[in-house]
C-alpha positions in Angstrom: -17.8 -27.1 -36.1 -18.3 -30.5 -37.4 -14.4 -31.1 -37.8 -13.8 -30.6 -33.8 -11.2 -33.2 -32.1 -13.1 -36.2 -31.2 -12.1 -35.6 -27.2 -13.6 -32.3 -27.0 -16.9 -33.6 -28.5 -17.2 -36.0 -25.5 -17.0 -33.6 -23.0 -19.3 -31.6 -24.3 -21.4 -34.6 -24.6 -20.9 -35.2 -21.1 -21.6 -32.0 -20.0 -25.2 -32.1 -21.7 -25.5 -35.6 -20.5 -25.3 -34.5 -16.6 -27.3 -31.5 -17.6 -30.4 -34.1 -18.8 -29.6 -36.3 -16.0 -29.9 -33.6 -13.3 -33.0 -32.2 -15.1 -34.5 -35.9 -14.8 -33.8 -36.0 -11.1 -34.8 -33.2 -9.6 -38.1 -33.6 -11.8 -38.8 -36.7 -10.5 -38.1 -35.6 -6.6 -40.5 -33.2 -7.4 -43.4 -35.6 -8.9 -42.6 -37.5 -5.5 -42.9 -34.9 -3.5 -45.8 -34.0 -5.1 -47.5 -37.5 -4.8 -46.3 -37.9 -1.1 -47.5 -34.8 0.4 -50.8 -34.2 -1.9 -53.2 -35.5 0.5 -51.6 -33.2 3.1 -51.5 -30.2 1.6 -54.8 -30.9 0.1 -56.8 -31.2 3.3 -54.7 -28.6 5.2 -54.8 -25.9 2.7 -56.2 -24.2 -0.7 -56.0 -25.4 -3.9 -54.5 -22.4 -4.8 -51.6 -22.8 -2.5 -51.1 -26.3 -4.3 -51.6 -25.3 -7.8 -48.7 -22.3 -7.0 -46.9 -25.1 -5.2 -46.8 -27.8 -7.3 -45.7 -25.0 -10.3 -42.9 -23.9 -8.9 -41.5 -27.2 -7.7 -41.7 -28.2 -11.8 -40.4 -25.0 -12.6 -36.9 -25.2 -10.5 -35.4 -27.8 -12.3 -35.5 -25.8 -15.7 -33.4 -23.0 -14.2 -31.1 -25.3 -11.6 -29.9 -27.6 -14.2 -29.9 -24.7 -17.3 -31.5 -27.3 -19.0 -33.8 -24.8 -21.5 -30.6 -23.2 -22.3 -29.1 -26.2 -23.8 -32.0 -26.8 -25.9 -31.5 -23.4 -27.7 -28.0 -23.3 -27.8 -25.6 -24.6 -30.3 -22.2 -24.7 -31.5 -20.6 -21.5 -33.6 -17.1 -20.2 -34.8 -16.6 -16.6 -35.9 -14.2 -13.7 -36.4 -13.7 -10.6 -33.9 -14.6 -7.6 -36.6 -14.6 -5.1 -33.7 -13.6 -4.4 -30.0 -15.6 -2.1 -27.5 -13.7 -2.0 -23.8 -15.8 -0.1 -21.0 -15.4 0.2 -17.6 -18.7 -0.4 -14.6 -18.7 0.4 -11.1 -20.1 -1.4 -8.6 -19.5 -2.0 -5.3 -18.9 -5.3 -2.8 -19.5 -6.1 0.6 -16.0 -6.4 2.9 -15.8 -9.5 5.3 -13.7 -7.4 7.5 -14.8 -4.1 7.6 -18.5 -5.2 7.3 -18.6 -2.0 5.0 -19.4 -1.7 1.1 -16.5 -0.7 -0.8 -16.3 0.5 -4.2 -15.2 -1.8 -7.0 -14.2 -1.0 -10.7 -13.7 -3.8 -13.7 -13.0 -2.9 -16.9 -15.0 -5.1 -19.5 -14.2 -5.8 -22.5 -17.1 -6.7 -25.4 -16.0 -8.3 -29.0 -18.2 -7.9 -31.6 -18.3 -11.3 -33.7 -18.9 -12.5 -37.3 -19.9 -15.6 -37.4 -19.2 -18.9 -40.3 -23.0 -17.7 -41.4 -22.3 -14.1 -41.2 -24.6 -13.0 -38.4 -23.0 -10.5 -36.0 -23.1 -10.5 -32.2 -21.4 -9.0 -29.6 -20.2 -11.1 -26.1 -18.7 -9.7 -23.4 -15.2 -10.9 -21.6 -14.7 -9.8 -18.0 -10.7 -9.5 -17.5 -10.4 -7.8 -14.6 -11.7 -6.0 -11.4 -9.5 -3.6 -9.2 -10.4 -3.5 -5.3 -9.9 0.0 -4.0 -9.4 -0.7 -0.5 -6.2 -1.4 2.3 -4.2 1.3 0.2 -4.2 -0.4 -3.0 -4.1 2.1 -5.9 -3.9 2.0 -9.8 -3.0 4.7 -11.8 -6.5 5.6 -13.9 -4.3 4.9 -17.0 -4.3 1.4 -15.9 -7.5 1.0 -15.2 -8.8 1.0 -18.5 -7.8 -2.5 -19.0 -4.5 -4.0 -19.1 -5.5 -7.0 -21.2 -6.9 -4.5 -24.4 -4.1 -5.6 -26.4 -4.4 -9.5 -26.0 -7.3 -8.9 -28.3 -7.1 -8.0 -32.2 -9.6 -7.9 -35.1 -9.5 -11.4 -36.9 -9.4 -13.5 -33.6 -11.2 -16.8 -33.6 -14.0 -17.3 -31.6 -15.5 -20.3 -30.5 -18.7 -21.6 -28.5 -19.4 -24.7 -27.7 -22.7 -26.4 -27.6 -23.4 -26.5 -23.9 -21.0 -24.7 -22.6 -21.7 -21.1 -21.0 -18.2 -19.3 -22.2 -16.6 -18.5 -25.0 -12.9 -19.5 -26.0 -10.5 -17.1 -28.2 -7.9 -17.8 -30.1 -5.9 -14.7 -30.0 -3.2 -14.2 -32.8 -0.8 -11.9 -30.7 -0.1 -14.6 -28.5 2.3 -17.3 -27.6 -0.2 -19.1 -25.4 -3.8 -21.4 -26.1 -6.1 -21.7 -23.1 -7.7 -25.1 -22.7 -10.9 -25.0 -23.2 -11.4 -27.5 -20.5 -9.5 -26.7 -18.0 -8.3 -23.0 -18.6 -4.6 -23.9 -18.5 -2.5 -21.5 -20.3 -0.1 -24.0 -23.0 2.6 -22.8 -25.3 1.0 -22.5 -29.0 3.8 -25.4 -30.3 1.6 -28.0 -27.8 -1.3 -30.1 -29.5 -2.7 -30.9 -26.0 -3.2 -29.6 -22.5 -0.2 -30.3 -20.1 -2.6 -30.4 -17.4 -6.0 -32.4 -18.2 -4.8 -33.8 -22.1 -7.7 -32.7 -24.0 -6.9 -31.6 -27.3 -6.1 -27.3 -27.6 -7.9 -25.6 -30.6 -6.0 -23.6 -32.4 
């Protein structure tokens, strides 16, 4: 991962940067907070209530800004050795009807061998299909219409502090960016949309 394009390093960069940054931030709204309003709750309350208080203000900022996850993430490449494609139910709430209504997506979960030969498996939602106004799919589309975009020997790639994963599948004419998620023809070196470099 060492040899990625010098503009895709930067974002990530970035993205890691504003992650720290918010961390910082919200940390110290919380010591101020805290140094503010100690006498009040202090005299108006247990020191219980404080302790329990003062912990969870601290605690917030780890899990708003994701920042512990950064710290134990990192960079990786692999190869899909196997493909697994399920499908969950579950339901959602309708604006209109004010009435649940069932929902099915198909799901599809690579297994991955990564550069150090470690196996894991990831999942990649595709697709969900809304059974509701009259809208139908015939159950052998519901399996998962995307199934063939993915093949064994695929690239995989994560990116330190980024949350998805980006594949570069072989049976297709199109790179997604991993920026911006715009679909490019294979023969382009960068994005039409945002010009970041495309992996390949």
């Amino acid at each position: 991962m060492k040899n990625l394009p010098r503009d895709i390093k930067k974002h990530v960069k970035r993205k890691i940067v504003f992650c720290i940054a918010l961390f910082l931030i919200l940390e110290i709204f919380a010591f101020v907070f805290n140094f503010l309003f100690f006498n009040h709750f202090s005299s108006n309350s247990n020191a219980t209530f404080h302790i329990i208080l003062i912990i969870t203000l601290h605690i917030c900022p780890f899990f708003i800004s994701g920042f512990p996850f950064k710290l134990i993430d990192h960079s990786w490449n692999g190869k899909v050795v196997g493909i697994d494609i399920q499908e969950e139910g579950s339901t959602y709430f309708t604006s209109g009807g004010g009435k649940f209504a069932p929902y099915t997506k198909s799901v599809i979960y690579l297994t991955v061998k990564k550069s150090n030969g470690k196996e894991i498996e990831i999942p990649i939602r595709e697709f969900g299909i809304r059974h509701h106004k009259g809208f139908s799919v015939p159950n052998e589309g519901k399996v998962c219409y995307h199934q063939n975009d993915y093949t064994v020997g695929d690239k995989v790639y994560h990116f330190y502090g980024l949350k998805n994963y980006y594949v570069v599948k072989q049976n297709s004419d199109f790179l997604d960016c991993i920026v911006c998620g715009t679909k490019n023809h294979c023969d382009r070196t960068v994005c039409v949309a945002c010009g970041f470099t495309l992996i390949k």
